[in-house]
N, C-alpha and C positions, 0 to 999 in steps of 0.2 A: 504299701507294705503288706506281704502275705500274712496269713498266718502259722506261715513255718519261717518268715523273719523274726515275728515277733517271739517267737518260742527260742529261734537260737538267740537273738539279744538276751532275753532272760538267761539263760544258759550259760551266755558269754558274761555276764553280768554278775552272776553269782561266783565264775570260778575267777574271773577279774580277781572282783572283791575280796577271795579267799585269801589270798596272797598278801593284800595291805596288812593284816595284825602279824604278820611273821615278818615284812619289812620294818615296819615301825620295831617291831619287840627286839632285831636283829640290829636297826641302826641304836637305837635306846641302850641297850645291853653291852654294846661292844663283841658283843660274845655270839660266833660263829661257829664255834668248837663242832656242837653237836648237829649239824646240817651234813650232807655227804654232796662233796664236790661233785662227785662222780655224776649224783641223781640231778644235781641242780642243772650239770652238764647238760646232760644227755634232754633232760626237761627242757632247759633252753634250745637247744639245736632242735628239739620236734615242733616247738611252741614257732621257730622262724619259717619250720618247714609247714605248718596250716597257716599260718600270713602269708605266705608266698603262692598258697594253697587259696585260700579267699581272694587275695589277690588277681589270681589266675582266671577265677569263676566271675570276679567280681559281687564278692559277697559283702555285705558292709559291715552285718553282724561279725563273721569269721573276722575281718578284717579290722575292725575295731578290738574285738575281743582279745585277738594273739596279739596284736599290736602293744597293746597297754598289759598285757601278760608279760608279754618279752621285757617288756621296761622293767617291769616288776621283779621277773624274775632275775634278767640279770643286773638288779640291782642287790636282790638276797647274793649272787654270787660273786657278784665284784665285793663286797662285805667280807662273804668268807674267804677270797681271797686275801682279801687285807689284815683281817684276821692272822690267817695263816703265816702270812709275810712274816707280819711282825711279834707273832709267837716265838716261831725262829730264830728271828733276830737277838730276840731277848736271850733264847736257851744259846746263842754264840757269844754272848755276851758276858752271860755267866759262865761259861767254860775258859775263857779267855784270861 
């Protein structure tokens, strides 16, 4: 392992990790309200295109790293999608 593996592992490592306290606080809470779909979007679709990116190079840092991002992150947006769902549902429910 270089020492430009070792530097992206760390790298990849840190913004992993950034992600777990807003998963945990997101499933905990129930509460997705204030996340923006849009960004979580667009974040996920860039996070599969550097996996596919590492991938490509055969980088294992990259490759680990958007790996376990991507899970992460579209697990914060499968949440706020759920969220949302059933906000909805609820405000049809009361109108009904």
């Amino acid at each position: 392992m270089t020492w430009f593996d070792i530097v992206g592992a760390i790298a990849g490592t840190f913004t992993t990790l950034s992600f777990v306290p807003q998963v945990v606080k997101t499933w905990r809470s129930g509460c997705a309200e204030d996340l923006s779909l849009f960004m979580f979007t667009l974040f996920s679709a860039g996070v599969l295109l550097w996996l596919i990116y590492g991938i490509a190079l055969g980088s294992l840092p990259i490759i680990l790293a958007n790996g376990i991002t991507l899970v992460l992150a579209l697990s914060i947006l499968l949440l706020k999608i759920r969220h949302s769902l059933r906000r909805r549902e609820s405000k049809m429910v009361g109108i009904e």
